[in-house]
C-alpha positions in Angstrom: 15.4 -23.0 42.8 18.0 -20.3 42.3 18.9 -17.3 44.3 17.4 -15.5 40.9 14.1 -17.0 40.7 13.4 -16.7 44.0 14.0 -13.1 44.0 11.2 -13.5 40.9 9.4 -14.8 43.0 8.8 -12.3 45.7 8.8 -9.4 42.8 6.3 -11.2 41.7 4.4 -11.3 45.1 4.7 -7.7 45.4 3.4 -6.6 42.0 0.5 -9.0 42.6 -0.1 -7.0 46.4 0.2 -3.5 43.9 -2.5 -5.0 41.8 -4.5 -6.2 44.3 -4.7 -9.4 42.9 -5.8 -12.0 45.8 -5.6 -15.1 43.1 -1.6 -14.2 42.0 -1.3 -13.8 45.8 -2.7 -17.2 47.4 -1.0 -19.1 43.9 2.3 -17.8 45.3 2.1 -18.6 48.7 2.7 -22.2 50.1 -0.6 -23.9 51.8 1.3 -23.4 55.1 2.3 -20.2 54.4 3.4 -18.3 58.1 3.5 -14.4 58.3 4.1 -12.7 61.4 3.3 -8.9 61.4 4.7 -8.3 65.0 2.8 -5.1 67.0 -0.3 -4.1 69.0 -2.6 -2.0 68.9 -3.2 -2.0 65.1 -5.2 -4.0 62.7 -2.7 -6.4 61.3 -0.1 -7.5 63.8 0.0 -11.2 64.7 0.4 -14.2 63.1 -1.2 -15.8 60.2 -1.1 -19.7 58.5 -2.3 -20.6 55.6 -4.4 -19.6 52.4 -6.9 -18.6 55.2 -4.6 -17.1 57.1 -3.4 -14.9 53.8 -7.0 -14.1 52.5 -8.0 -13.0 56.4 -5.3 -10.6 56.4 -6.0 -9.3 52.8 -9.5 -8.9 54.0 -8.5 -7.2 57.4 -6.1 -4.7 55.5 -8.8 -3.9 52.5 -11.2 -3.0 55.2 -8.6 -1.1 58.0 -6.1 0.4 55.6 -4.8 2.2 52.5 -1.3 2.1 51.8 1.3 1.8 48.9 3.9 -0.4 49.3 7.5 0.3 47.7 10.0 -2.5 47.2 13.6 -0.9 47.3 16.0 -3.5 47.6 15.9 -7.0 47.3 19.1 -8.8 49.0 18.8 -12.8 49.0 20.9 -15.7 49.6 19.8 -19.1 48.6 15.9 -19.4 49.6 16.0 -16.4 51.9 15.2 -13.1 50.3 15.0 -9.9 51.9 13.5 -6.6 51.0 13.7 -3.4 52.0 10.8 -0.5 51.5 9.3 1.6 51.9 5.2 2.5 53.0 2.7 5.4 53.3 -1.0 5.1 53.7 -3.8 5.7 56.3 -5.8 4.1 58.5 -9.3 4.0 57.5 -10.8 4.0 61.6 -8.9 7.1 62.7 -8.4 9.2 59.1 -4.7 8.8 60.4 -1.6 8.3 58.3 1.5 6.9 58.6 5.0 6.1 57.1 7.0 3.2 57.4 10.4 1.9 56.8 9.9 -1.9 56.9 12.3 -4.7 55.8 10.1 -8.3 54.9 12.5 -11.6 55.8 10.7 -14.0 53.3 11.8 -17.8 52.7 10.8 -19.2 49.2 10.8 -23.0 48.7 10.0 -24.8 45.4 8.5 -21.4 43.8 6.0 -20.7 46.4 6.7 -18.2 49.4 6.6 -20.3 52.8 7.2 -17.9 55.8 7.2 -13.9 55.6 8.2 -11.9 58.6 7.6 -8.2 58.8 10.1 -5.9 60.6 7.8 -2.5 60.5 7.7 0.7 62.3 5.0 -0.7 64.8 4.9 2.7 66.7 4.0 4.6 63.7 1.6 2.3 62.8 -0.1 1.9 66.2 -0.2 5.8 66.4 -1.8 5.8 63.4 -4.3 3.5 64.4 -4.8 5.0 68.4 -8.1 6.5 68.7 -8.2 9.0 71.5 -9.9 8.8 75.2 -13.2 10.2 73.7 -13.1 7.3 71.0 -12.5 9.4 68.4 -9.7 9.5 66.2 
């Protein structure tokens, strides 16, 4: 596909996260989709595979999280596209919120996204999600 459409594609993939929409989402991502959230210490870091993979970490960040997600930039170069943006939102155990510079490294292959890899402020996000020594947020 070209360097255009692929860049369709993951606009595409981030209005459908802005809607919600888990359907748009899982039609857009390969079956052996990867993405690697990297951190500790906060409900979404690791590594996911698959349709399963995708729909566990939809469900883990509808129950854990609220955020808005802005796209910024989108810079690609043949199936690689990268985009810079911007996040604020809170996290639902501690009442805590955060912001977030992050840059997603996503590879695109025959339409469907194949391997997304999140460079996020994992600091702000694990202080955000740190409860204190009492358990309490």
């Amino acid at each position: 596909m070209s360097t255009e459409k692929n860049v369709q594609t993951v606009k595409d993939f981030f209005a459908a996260i802005g809607r919600g929409d888990k359907e748009a989402l899982l039609a857009l991502a390969a079956e052996d989709i990867e993405w690697i959230i990297p951190g500790e210490d906060w409900p979404l870091a690791g590594t996911r595979h698959g349709h399963a993979g995708l729909a566990d970490l939809l469900e883990t960040a509808s129950k854990s999280i609220e955020t808005s997600t802005e796209p910024r930039e989108f810079v690609a170069q043949g199936d690689r596209v990268l985009v810079v943006g911007f996040a604020r939102g809170r996290i639902k155990a501690t009442n805590k919120t955060f912001q977030d510079d992050w840059v997603f490294a996503i590879t695109v292959r025959d339409g469907q996204l194949t391997s997304i890899r999140e460079y996020v402020d994992t600091q702000a996000l694990a202080r955000a999600a740190q409860m204190d020594a009492s358990g309490s947020a």
